[in-house]
N, C-alpha and C positions, 0 to 999 in steps of 0.2 A: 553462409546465406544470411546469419542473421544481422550480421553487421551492414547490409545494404539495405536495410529494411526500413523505413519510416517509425522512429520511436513514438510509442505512445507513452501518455503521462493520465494516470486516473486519480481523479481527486474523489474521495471519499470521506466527506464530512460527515456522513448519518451512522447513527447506528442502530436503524431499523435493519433485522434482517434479512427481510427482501431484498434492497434495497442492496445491500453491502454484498448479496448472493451475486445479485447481478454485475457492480461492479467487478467482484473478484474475478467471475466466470469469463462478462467478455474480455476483459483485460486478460485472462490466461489462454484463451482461444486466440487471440490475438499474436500471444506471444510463439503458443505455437505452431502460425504458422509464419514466424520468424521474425515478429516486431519486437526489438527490445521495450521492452516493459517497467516503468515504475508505479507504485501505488504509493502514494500519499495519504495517510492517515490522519484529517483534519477533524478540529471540532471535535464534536460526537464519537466521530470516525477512531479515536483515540482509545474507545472503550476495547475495541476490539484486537488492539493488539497488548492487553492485558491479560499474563496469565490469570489473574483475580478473576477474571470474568470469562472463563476456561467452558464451566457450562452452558451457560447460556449462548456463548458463540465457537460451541465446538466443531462446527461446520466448516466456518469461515475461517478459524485459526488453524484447521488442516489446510484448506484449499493454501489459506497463505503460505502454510511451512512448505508443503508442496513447489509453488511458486519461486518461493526463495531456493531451495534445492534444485531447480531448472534453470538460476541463473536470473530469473527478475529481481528488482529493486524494489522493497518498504520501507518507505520512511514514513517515521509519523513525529509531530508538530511539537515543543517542547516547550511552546506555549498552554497547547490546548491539552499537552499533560500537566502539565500544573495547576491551570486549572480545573481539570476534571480528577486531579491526585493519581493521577499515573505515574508511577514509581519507575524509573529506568531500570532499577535491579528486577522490575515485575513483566518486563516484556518480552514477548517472544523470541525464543532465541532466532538471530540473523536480521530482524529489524534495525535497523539505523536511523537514530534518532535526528533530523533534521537540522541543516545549519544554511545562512545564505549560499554559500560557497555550494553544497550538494544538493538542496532543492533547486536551486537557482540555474546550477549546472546542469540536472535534467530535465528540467522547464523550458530551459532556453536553450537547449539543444538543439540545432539546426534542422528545422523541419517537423519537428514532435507535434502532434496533436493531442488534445486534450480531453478529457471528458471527465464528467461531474457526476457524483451522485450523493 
């Protein structure tokens, strides 16, 4: 089922945690009821898939590990970890660090819809 399903694509530049609560949640509600699913960790968004930053968004980096073990997509931006000093050996395991070729490919997916937070 899930492969008929309109993909979505959530851009998550904030790293308020409201904010990132609510991307994670609709995007995993989403997926469960059978949209394929990527999260894009942009900007700010970057903070959050750093284990360094384990406490303070220990919510969100469950819901993500969660997510990634049902089969959605995290990538996050290797611009906006540089300069925010996000360490690829410091991110959560299963995140996939972003390139044109794999952003670009789930962005431009046929039909995918978007959302921002």
């Amino acid at each position: 089922m899930q492969g008929t399903q309109i993909p979505l694509f959530v851009n998550l530049t904030s790293d308020d945690s409201h904010r990132a609560n609510m991307a994670i949640t609709f995007g995993g509600n989403q997926h469960d009821r059978g949209h394929p699913l990527t999260i894009f960790l942009n900007d700010k968004g970057v903070l959050i898939g750093s284990k360094a930053n384990s406490t303070k968004f220990a919510e969100q980096q469950k819901a993500l590990s969660e997510l990634i073990s049902k089969g959605a997509t995290v990538l996050i931006c290797p611009m906006c970890m540089k300069h925010f000093g996000v360490k690829a050996s410091d991110l959560l395991p299963g995140l996939k660090v972003g390139k044109p070729e794999l952003t670009g490919g789930a962005l431009f997916k046929d039909n995918t819809k978007t959302l921002t937070w």
